[in-house]
C-alpha positions, -999 to 999 in steps of 0.1 A, spaced: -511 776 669 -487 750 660 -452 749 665 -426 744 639 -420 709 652 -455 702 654 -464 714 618 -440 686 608 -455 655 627 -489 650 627 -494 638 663 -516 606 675 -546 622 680 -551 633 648 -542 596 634 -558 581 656 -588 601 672 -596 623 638 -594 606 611 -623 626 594 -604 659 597 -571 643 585 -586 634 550 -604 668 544 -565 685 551 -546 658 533 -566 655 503 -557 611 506 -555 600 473 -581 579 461 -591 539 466 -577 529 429 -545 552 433 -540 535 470 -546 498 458 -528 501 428 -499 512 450 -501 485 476 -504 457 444 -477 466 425 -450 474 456 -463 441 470 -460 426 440 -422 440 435 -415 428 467 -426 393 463 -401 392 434 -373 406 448 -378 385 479 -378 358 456 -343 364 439 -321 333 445 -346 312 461 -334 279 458 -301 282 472 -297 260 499 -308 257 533 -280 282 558 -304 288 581 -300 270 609 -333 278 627 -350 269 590 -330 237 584 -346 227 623 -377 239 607 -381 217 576 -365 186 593 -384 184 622 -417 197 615 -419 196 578 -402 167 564 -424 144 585 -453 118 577 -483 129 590 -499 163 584 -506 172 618 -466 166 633 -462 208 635 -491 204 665 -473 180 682 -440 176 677 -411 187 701 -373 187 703 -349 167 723 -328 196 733 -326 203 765 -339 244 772 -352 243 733 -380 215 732 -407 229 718 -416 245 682 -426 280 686 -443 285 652 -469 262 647 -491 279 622 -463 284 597 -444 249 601 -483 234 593 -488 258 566 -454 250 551 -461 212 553 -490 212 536 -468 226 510 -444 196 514 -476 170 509 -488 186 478 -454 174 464 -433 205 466 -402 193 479 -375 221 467 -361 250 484 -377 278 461 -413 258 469 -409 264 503 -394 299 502 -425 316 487 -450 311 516 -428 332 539 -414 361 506 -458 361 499 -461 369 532 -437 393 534 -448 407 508 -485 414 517 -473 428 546 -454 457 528 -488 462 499 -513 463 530 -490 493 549 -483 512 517 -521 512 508 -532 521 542 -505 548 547 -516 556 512 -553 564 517 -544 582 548 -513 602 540 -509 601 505 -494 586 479 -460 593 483 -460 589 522 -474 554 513 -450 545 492 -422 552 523 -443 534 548 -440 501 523 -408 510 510 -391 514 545 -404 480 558 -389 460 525 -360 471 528 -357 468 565 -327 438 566 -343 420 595 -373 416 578 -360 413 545 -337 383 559 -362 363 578 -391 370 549 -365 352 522 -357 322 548 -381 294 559 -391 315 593 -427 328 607 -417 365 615 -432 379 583 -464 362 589 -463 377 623 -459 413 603 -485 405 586 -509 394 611 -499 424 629 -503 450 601 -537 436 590 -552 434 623 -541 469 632 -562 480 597 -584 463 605 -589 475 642 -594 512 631 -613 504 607 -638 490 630 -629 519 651 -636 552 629 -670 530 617 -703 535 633 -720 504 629 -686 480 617 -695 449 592 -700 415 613 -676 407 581 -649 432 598 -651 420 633 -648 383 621 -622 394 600 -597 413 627 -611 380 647 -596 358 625 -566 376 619 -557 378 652 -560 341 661 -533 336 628 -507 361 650 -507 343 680 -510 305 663 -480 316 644 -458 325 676 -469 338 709 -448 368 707 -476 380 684 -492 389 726 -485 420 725 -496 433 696 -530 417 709 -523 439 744 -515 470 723 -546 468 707 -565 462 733 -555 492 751 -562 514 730 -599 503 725 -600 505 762 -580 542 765 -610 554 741 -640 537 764 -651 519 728 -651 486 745 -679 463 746 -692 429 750 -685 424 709 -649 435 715 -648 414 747 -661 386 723 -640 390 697 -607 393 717 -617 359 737 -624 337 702 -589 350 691 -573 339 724 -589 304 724 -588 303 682 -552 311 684 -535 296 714 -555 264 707 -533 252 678 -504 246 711 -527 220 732 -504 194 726 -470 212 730 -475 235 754 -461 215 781 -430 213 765 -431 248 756 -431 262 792 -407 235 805 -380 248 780 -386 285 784 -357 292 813 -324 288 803 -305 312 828 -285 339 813 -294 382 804 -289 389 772 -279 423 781 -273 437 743 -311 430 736 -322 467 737 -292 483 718 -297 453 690 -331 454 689 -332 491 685 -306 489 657 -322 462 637 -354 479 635 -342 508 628 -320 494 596 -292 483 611 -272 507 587 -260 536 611 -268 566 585 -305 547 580 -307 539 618 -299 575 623 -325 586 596 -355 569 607 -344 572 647 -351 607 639 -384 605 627 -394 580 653 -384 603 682 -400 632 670 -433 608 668 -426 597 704 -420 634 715 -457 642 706 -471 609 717 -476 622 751 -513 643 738 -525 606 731 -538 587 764 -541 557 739 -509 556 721 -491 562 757 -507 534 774 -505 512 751 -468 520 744 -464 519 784 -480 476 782 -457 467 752 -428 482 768 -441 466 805 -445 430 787 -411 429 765 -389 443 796 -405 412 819 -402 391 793 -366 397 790 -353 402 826 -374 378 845 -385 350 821 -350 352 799 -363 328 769 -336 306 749 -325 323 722 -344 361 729 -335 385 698 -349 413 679 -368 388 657 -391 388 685 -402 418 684 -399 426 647 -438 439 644 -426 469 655 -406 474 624 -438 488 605 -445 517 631 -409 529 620 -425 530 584 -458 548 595 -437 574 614 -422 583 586 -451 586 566 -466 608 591 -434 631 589 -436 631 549 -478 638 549 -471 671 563 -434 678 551 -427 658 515 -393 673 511 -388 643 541 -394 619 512 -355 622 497 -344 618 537 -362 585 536 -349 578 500 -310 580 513 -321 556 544 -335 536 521 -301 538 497 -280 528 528 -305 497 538 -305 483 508 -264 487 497 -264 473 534 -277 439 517 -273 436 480 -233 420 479 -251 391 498 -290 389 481 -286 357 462 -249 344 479 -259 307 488 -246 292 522 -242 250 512 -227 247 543 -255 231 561 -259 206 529 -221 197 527 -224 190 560 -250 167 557 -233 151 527 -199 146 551 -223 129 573 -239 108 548 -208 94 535 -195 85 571 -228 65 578 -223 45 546 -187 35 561 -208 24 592 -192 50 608 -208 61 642 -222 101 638 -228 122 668 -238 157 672 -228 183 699 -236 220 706 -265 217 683 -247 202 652 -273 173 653 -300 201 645 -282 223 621 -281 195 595 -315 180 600 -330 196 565 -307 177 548 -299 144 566 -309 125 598 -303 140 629 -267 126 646 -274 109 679 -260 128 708 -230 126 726 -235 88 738 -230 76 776 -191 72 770 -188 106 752 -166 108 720 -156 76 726 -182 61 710 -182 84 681 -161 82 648 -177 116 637 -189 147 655 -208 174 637 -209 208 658 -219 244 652 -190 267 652 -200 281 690 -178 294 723 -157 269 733 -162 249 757 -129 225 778 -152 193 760 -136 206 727 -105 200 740 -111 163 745 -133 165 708 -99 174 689 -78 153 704 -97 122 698 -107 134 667 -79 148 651 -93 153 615 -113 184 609 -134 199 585 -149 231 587 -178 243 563 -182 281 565 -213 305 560 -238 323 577 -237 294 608 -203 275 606 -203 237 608 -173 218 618 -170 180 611 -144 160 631 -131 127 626 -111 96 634 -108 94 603 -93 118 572 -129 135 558 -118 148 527 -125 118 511 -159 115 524 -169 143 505 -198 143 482 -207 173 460 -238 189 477 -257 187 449 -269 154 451 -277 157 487 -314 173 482 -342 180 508 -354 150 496 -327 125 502 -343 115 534 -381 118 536 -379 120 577 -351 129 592 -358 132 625 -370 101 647 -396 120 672 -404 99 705 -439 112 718 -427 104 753 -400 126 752 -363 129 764 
């Protein structure tokens, strides 16, 4: 017999090993009910996401984005391009900056034209998770599973910028459907294989951190002795399919990997942001999560494959050290939070009004800033602008050449001399450094533009009158604004 904890959670094996004997219990609801579901929450979400989407560009990892690898002549630039930055020279999401320029050379230039690729694919993310949960838990525990993972801020955030990590979700949550579904089948479509196939080779074109998903998955085909030469086939075209798309940066890409330091808050963040980030949500769904992990131990599957993503993101993190490592990384994991709960209401719905307060607290954790635009970036740019007209000499430092690049050309950096051979220096608002020193007292005018990443502007010169209204500095003021050299730094 079960225990009382155990009549709560319905443990991996029965997701994953009997899916047969789950349905006759559960009673899932039916294919319309579950689809309907998935449409119309995907459908909300897509909206939503969609609320205030042409503000401007305060991202600065979007405005790098759109100036370097979408803002560009030819098609093709996302597969080649790299950055001058010394530790950062590389872009890490081909797939999406391609897919997004194609956008750009049909002749959607604005912000909101950009901004639904990456609120679409959030969005199919959270309808394909609430129908799946749907079908196998039930209606209501469906609409938690999608419900949990729109509201998530993380992904909210990045799915409502100009970033990859919702295709990423995606990727991962289709695959995974698509995995079992070849799984719980006897003789899977050829349509299914080429399908998960397919899918797979998006994940890892749109950023390698999409690898462990892959490994996840492939463990657990291997923990169930279900692999074959057509699983071995269809793992290898996704590797070469996927990977494929970084021939000609991938030299760059490994070359600006290192950079030296622990980030030694990455567990503690990550854990939070996945969770919700609000403490009563993170406290909610932690809950449900642990009493999933507590029974994970009767699946061999779940617990090796849990063992190789754990293995991969801990080596990643204290021996490889990436530039710039963050939760955003590992953000895929953000629907398993979703299906746990869905597991804990399919057996106990009074969960349900636990998930609706932690959904309460996520989303009051987000609505005073849903549609507050940060023109920092642009009045920035427009500072800029104005000095080059005075043939004025603009320089960039600790990465203030890249934060402006969506909306102007990218400031040389600091020349030979240093600031003596600048009249205006654009930095990000970072730790200081003793260079700042010598900065504001050659410079002595300053301007700072506030947001979600601070710009400061200094000058030899007083600024304020340099100042242009944002407004007429659009993305397409300058149709390339960063001068790429094939060879190099």
């Amino acid at each position: 017999m079960r225990g009382p904890l155990q009549q709560v959670i319905l443990t991996p094996e029965e997701f994953v090993e009997a899916p047969a004997e789950i349905s006759r219990e559960r009673r899932p609801a039916s294919t319309r009910a579950t689809v309907a579901l998935g449409t119309a929450m995907g459908v909300v979400t897509a909206a939503v996401y969609l609320v205030g989407s042409g503000r401007s560009i305060g991202d600065v990892d979007s405005s790098v984005t759109v100036g370097a690898f979408v803002k560009t002549p030819a098609l093709v630039d996302p597969l080649r391009r790299t950055l001058d930055v010394p530790g950062f020279r590389f872009n890490n999401h081909p797939l999406f900056s391609l897919i997004e320029h194609t956008v750009w050379s049909a002749g959607f230039h604005s912000e909101t034209a950009l901004r639904i690729a990456p609120a679409v694919f959030g969005a199919l993310a959270v309808g394909l998770l609430a129908t799946a949960c749907a079908r196998r838990f039930g209606v209501i525990a469906g609409f938690c599973a999608g419900a949990i993972l729109a509201t998530n801020p993380m992904f909210a955030f990045l799915s409502r910028e100009l970033r990859d990590y919702s295709l990423v979700v995606l990727c991962a949550v289709a695959s995974t459907i698509l995995l079992f579904r070849i799984l719980e089948q006897d003789e899977p479509r050829a349509r299914t294989r080429v399908g998960y196939s397919l899918v797979v080779a998006a994940g890892l074109a749109t950023h390698l951190w999409f690898a462990p998903v892959l490994v996840a998955q492939a463990v657990v085909v291997l923990a169930q002795r279900k692999s074959d030469r057509r699983w071995i086939a269809q793992w290898a075209v996704a590797t070469v399919l996927g990977l494929g798309i970084y021939i000609r940066i991938a030299d760059a890409m490994f070359h600006g990997q290192r950079n030296g330091f622990s980030n030694t808050s990455f567990p503690t963040k990550a854990a939070r942001l996945i969770l919700g980030h609000q403490w009563l949500a993170v406290a909610i769904l932690g809950g449900f999560v642990v009493c999933a992990i507590a029974l994970s131990s009767h699946s061999r599957a779940l617990r090796l494959a849990s063992l190789a993503v754990g293995a991969m993101v801990a080596f990643v993190w204290l021996a490889i050290q990436p530039q710039g490592l963050g939760p955003r990384y590992i953000i895929w994991l953000v629907p398993l939070v979703g299906l746990s709960a869905a597991v804990v209401v399919a057996r106990r719905p009074w969960a349900a009004v636990l998930v609706g307060v932690a959904l309460i607290a996520m989303v009051a954790d987000q609505a005073p800033n849903w549609s507050t635009s940060s023109p920092n970036l642009a009045r920035a740019a427009a500072i800029l602008d104005a000095a080059r007209a005075r043939d004025l000499r603009v320089c960039g430092y600790k990465a203030g050449q890249w934060a402006v690049l969506a909306y102007t050309t990218s400031p040389m950096y600091l020349p030979p001399e240093g600031v003596a051979g600048c009249d205006v220096v654009v930095e990000m608002e970072l730790p200081r450094t003793q260079y700042d020193d010598v900065i504001r007292a050659q410079l002595p005018y300053v301007w700072r533009e506030p947001g979600r990443n601070p710009v400061v502007v200094f000058s030899r010169t007083a600024i304020r009158p340099m100042i242009v209204p944002p407004r007429e500095l659009s993305l397409e003021a300058h149709p390339n604004t960063y001068a790429w050299r094939p060879s190099g730094p």
